[in-house]
C-alpha positions in Angstrom: -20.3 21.8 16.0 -21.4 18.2 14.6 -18.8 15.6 14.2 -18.6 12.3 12.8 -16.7 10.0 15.0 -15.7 6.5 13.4 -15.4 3.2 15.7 -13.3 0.2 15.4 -12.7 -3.1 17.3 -14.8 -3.5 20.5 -16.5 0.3 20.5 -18.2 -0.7 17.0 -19.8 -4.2 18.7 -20.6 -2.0 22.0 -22.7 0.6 20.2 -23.6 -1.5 17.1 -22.5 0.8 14.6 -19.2 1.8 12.9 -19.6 5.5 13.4 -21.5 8.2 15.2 -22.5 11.6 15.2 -22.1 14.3 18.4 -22.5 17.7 19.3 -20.3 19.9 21.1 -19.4 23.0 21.4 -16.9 25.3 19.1 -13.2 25.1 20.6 -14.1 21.1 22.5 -10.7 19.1 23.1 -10.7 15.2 22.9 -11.3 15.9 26.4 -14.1 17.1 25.9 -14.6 14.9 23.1 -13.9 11.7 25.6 -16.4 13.4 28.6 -19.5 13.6 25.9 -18.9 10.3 24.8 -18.6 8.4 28.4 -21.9 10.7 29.1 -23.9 10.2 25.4 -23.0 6.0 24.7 -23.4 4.5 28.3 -21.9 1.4 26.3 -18.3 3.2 26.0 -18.0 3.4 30.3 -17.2 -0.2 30.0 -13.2 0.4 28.4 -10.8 1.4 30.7 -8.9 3.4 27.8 -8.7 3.9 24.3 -6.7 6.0 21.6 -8.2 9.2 19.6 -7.1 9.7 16.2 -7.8 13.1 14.6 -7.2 13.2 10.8 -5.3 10.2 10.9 -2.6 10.9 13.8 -2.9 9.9 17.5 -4.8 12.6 18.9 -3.7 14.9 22.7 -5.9 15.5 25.2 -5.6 19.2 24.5 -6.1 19.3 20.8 -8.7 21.6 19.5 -11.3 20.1 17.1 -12.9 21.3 13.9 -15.7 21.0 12.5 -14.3 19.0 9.5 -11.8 16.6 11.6 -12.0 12.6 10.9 -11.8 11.5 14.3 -11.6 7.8 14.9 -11.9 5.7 18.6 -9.2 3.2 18.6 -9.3 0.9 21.6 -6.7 -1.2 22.3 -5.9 -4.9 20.4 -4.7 -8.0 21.5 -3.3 -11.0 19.5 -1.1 -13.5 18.8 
């Protein structure tokens, strides 16, 4: 299944873009999501953790995707 993926913060100036597109299987997890991204954008090996958000909610490892999900990569923020 194709899926959209948006970035924010640091992932958008790593890959230069605010969103991407990836193929995976029917029936992926973020998991599987996270795996296929660390091996597709080389750029995203270099944060030690960030959040998935799946239709606007903070995202489990073992959630099941869909085809029509509005996943976002939230890394993590700092400030003052």
């Amino acid at each position: 299944m194709q899926l959209t993926i948006l970035l924010f913060g640091i992932t958008t100036d790593l890959l230069g873009t605010s969103s991407i597109n990836i193929e995976l299987p029917k029936n992926s997890s973020v998991t599987d999501l996270k795996l296929a991204l660390k091996t597709n954008f080389k750029p995203l090996e270099k944060l030690e953790s960030y959040a998935v958000a799946v239709n606007e909610a903070y995202a489990s490892d073992e959630l099941l995707l869909k085809p029509n999900d509005i996943i976002a990569i939230i890394p993590p923020v700092s400030g003052g």
